[in-house]
N, C-alpha and C positions, 0 to 999 in steps of 0.2 A: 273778450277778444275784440282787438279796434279792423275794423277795414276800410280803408280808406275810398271814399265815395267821390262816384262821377254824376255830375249835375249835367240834366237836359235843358239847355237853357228856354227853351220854348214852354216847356210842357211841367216846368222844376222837377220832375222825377230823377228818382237818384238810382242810381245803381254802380254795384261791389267791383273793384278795378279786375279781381280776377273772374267776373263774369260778363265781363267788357271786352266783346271781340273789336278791335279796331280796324283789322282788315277789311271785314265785312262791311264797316261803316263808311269806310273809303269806296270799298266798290259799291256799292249803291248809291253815295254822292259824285261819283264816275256817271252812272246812268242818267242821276238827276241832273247833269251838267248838260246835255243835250234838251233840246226845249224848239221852238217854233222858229224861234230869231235864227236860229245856227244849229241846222239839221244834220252837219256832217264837220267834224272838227278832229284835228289833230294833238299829237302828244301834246305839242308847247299850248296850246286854246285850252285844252282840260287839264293841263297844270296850272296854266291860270285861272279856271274856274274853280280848282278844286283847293288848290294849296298843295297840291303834291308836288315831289319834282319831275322833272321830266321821265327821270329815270323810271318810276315809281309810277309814274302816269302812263308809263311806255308797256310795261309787264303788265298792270291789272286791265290794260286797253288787249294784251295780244291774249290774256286768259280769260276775259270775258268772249273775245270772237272765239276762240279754242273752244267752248263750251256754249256758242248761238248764239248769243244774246246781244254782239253786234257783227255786223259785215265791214270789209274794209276793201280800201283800191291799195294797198301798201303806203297809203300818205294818208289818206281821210278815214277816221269810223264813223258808222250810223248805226241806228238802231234798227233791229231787228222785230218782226211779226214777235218771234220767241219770249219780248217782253208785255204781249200782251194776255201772257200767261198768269202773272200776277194781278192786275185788273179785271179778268173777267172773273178769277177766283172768288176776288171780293166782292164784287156783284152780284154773282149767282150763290154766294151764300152769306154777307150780309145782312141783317136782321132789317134796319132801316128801307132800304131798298125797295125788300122783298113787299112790305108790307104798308109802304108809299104806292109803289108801281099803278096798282088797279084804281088809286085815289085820285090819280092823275088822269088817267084815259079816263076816270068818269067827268070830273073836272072839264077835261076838252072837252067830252062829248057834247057835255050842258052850254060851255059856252063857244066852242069853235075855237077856242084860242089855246097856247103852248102854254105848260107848268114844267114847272122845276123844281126840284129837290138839290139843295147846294151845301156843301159843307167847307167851312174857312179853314185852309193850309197855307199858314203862315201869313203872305202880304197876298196870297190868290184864293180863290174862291174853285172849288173843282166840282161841278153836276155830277149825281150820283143816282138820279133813275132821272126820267121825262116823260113825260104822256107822248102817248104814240095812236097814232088813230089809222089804219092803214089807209083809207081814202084820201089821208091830208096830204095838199100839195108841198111836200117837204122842203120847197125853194119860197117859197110864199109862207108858211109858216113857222120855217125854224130857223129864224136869225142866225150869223154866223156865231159861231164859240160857244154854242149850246151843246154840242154831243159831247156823250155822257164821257167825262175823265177829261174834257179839255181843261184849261188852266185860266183864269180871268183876272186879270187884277181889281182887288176886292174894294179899294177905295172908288175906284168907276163903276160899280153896282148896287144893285139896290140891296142882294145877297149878301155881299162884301157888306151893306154900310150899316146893314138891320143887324150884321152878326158884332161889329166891329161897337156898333152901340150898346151891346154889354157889356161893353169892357169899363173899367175904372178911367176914369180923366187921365191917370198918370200911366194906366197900363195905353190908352191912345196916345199919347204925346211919346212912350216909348216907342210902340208901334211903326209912328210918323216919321221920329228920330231916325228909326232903322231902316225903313223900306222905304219913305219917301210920297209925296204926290205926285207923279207924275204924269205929264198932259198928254189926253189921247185925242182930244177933240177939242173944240172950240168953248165948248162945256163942262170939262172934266176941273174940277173943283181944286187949286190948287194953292188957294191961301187957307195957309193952319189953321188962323182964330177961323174964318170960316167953316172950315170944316168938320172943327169941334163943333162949332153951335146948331148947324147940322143932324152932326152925332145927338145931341142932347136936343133937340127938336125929335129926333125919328124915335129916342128911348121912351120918352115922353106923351107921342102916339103910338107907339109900338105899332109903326109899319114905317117902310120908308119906298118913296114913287121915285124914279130915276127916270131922265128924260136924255136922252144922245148923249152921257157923258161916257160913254165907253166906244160909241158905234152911233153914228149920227143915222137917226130915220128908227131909231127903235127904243120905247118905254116898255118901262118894268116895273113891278109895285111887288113888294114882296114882305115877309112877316116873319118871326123865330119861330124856329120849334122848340120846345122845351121839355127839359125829361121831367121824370116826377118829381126832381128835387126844384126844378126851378132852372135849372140851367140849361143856358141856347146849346144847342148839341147840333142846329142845322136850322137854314133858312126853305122856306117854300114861297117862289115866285111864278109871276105869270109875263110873261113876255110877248110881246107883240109893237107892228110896225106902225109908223104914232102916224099915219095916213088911215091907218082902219080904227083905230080907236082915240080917246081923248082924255087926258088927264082924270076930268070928272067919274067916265064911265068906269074906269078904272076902281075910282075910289067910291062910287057909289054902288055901282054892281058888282065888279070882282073882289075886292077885298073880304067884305063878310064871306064870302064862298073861304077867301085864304083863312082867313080867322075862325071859322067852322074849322075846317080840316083841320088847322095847328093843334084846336082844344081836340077833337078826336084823338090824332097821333099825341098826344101826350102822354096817355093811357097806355100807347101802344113800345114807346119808346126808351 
């Protein structure tokens, strides 16, 4: 018996056309059409974000409010607390996580400074645990766009450029094709051949140091994690503002701490 197959294009997984909800697939690329740039948008903004049509944008917009997951003034929707039902689900149960979390507070403890656990979605990078130290001045040590489930564009990091360095030559040039460099700083790296060589420089030392190309006043040096086959499944970085530390101290004190833990959680992962 033949079935006809639907390709993920991100991920190549296939699956059977008749175990292929497409509604479902729409309302959640509905959800994911809200983001930081434009916090409240209309039917015509999420037809255009989605590919729907208005009409179609209109009905899955009035049945997601009908069931919480957004609020509206009769012209705009947002999002609602109700989708952060999904995010803490996967947090609090989570394997990775769970089992990062305490590596990280001990991490800060030793050195005073923030870590992170980051995982690469699509062209962004999303933290998925962070050392937490209750005495820490949380304005003073936790750079903006670090709380856990924000979004980072993954070519201005060190997360984004350590994950993106396993990729094959053609699978980054795909990558670049699709999503693009584009400038957030004075910094932010945004010729090609550069940024390959870059890429194949950081695979090369397997770690990659990032200085204001995301967020001017704050470095990050960060390393793969890797499952037992070998493959990045998540990057672990340490972040802090380049006034309190200095490229060197980075790579001569924190690194081996990143490179300890990576070989740890591998076992773990």
């Amino acid at each position: 018996m033949r079935y006809d197959l639907i390709e993920n294009k991100v991920s190549g997984e296939t699956i059977k056309q008749d175990d292929y909800i497409a509604g479902l697939v729409k309302g959640l690329s509905l959800l994911e059409a809200f983001g930081v740039d434009r916090q409240k948008l209309n039917s015509t903004q999420i037809a255009e974000r989605t590919g729907l049509s208005r009409t179609a944008a209109r009905r899955y917009l009035r049945t997601l409010k009908f069931i919480g997951y957004l609020e509206s003034d009769d012209h705009y929707f947002w999002l609602t607390h109700k989708v952060l039902r999904l995010s803490s689900s996967y947090l609090s149960s989570a394997h990775l996580p769970k089992v990062t979390q305490p590596i990280l507070n001990l991490l800060s403890t030793q050195t005073n400074l923030t870590f992170s656990l980051v995982v690469l979605d699509e062209h962004e990078v999303v933290p998925i645990a962070r050392s937490y130290l209750p005495q820490q001045d949380n304005l003073r040590l936790n750079p903006y766009g670090m709380h856990l489930g924000n979004r980072l564009p993954a070519h201005a990091t060190s997360t984004g450029k350590v994950l993106l360095a396993t990729l094959t030559l053609e699978e980054q040039q795909n990558w670049v094709k699709k999503h693009g460099l584009k400038r957030l700083t004075p910094y932010t790296i945004q010729d090609e051949a550069q940024f390959y060589q870059v890429l194949h420089d950081i695979q090369q030392q397997d770690y990659c140091l990032s200085k204001e190309e995301h967020e001017l006043g704050v470095i990050a040096i960060a390393v793969p994690i890797l499952n037992a086959q070998g493959k990045a499944v998540a990057a672990l970085n340490c972040i802090a503002q380049t006034h309190r530390i200095t490229e060197e101290q980075l790579i001569q004190q924190v690194l081996p701490l990143l490179r300890n833990t990576a070989y740890e959680l591998r076992g773990m992962v």
